[in-house]
Each structure stands twice: as structure tokens, then as C-alpha cells.
C-alpha positions as CSV (number, residue, x, y, z in Angstrom):
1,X,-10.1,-3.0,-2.7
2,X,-8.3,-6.5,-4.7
3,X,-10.1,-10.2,-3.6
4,X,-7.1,-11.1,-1.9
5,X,-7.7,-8.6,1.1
6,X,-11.4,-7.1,1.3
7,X,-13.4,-10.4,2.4
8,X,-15.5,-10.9,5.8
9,X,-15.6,-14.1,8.5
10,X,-19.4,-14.4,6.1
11,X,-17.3,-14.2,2.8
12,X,-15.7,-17.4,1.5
13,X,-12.9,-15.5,-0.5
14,X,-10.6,-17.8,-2.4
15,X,-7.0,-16.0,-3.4
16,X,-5.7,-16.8,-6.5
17,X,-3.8,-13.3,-6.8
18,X,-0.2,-15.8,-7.2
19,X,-1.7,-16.9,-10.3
20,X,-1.4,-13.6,-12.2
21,X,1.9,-11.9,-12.5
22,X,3.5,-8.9,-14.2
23,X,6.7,-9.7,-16.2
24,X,8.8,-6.7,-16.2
25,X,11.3,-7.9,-18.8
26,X,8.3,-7.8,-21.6
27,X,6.1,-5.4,-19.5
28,X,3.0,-8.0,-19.6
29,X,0.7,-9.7,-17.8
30,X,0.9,-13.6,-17.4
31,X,-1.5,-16.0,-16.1
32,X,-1.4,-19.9,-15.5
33,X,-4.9,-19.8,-15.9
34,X,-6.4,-21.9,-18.4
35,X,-7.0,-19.5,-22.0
36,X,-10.3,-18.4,-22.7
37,X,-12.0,-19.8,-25.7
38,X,-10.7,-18.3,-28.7
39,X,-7.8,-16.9,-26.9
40,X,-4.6,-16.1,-29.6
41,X,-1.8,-14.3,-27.5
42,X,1.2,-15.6,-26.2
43,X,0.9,-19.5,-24.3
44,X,4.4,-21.0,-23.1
45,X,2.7,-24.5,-23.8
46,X,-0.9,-25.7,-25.0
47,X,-2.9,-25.7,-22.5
48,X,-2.6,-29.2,-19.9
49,X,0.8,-30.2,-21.9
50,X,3.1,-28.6,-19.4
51,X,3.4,-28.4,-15.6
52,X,4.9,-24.8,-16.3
53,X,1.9,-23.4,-18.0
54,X,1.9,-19.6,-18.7
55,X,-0.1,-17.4,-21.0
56,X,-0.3,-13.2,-21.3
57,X,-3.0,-12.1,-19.8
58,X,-6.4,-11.1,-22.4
59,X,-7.2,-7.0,-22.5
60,X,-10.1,-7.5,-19.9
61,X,-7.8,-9.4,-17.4
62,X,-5.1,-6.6,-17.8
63,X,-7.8,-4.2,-16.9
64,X,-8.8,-5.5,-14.0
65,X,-5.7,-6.7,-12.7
66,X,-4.1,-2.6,-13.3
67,X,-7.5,-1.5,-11.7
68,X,-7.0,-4.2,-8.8
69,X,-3.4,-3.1,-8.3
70,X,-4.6,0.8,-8.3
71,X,-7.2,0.0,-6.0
72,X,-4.6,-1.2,-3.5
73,X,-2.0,0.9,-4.0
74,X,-4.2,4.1,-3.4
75,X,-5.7,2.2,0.1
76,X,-1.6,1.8,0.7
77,X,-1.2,5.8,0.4
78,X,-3.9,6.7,2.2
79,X,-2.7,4.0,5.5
80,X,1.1,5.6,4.6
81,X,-0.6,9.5,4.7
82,X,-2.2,8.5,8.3
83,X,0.7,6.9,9.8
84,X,3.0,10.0,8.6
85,X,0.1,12.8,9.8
86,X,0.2,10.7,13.2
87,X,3.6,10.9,13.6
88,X,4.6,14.0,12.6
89,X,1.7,14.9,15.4
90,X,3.3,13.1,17.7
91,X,6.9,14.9,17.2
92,X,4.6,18.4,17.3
93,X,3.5,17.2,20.8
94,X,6.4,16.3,22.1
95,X,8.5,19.5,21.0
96,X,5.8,21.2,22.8
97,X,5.6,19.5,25.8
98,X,9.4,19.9,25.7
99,X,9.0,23.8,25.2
100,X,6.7,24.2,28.0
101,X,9.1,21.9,30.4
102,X,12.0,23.9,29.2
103,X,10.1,27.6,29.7
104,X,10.8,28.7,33.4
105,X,8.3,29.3,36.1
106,X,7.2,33.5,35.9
107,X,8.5,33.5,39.5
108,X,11.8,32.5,38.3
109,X,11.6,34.7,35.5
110,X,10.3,38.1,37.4
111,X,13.3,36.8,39.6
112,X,15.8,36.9,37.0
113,X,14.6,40.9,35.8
114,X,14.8,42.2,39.1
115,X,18.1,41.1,39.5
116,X,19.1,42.3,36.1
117,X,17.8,45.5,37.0
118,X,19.9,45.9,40.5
């Protein structure tokens, strides 16, 4: 379950999921977060020099941001899997109720053979 949406009214949950982004042109994570130290991959900018700040995203932060994603995209599926088994339940009940409305009373039915029979 990511930060952004597992957090209590006792939880003081701050998001910051804007601040990491995947850029599909170069298939990478990006941050605006300050680099940790030692940090040699790709930086728009030093950090502090530019407004527009953006740097790839270290091994560890790529991990857990593809493990956050995963994490919400199975809780996704499983909501999307309950809403469909719910619905198609409801269609069930309602082309049964419509069976049952549409079947005719025995009386009528018996009815019906005798006549047939005559």
C-alpha cells in the first residue's frame, strides 16, 4: 500500500509521491530530490543552482518506487475484480428475476395443455 494513500486520522502522512516520476522517453526514474551523498547518475543541474532540479532516481529508490507502484496497482485489481464480480452478479439477478416474471403461473400453463389437448 504507497504513503500517499494508506495513512490514518493518528498518522501524520506527508505526500511527496509528485516528486518522483517515471520518464518514459528514457524509461527512468527522476527525482527533484536533493542527491544522496556520493550520488554519480544523471542531474539536470547541481544541486540548489536551478529552480528546475531533476536527477534519475539511485537503484534503491527505483526499487521501492517499482515495488510502491506494484503495491497499488495489485490493490487497483483486486477493487476492479470486486466491482466486475458485483456486477456481473447483479446482471445474474436481474436476468433471473426477469425469468421468473416472464415464466407463467402453472394455472395458466395446465390451462394452455388442456386446451391443446381438446
Amino acid at each position: 500500500v504507497s504513503l500517499s494513500e494508506s495513512h490514518s486520522d493518528d498518522d501524520e502522512v506527508i505526500d511527496q509521491s509528485d516528486r518522483c516520476w517515471k520518464d518514459e522517453v528514457d524509461n527512468m526514474w527522476l527525482t527533484d530530490f536533493p542527491p544522496p551523498a556520493g550520488f554519480d547518475g544523471y542531474e539536470s543541474s547541481p544541486w540548489g543552482s536551478s529552480t528546475s532540479y531533476e536527477r534519475a532516481c539511485t537503484p534503491d529508490e527505483v526499487r521501492l518506487l517499482e515495488a510502491n507502484q506494484a503495491a497499488i496497482a495489485a490493490d487497483e485489481r483486486t477493487e476492479e475484480e470486486e466491482l466486475r464480480d458485483t456486477w456481473f452478479a447483479l446482471l445474474a439477478d436481474e436476468a433471473a428475476d426477469d425469468a421468473v416474471d416472464d415464466a407463467p403461473d402453472e394455472a395458466v400453463e395446465d390451462a394452455r395443455h388442456k386446451r391443446a389437448a381438446l
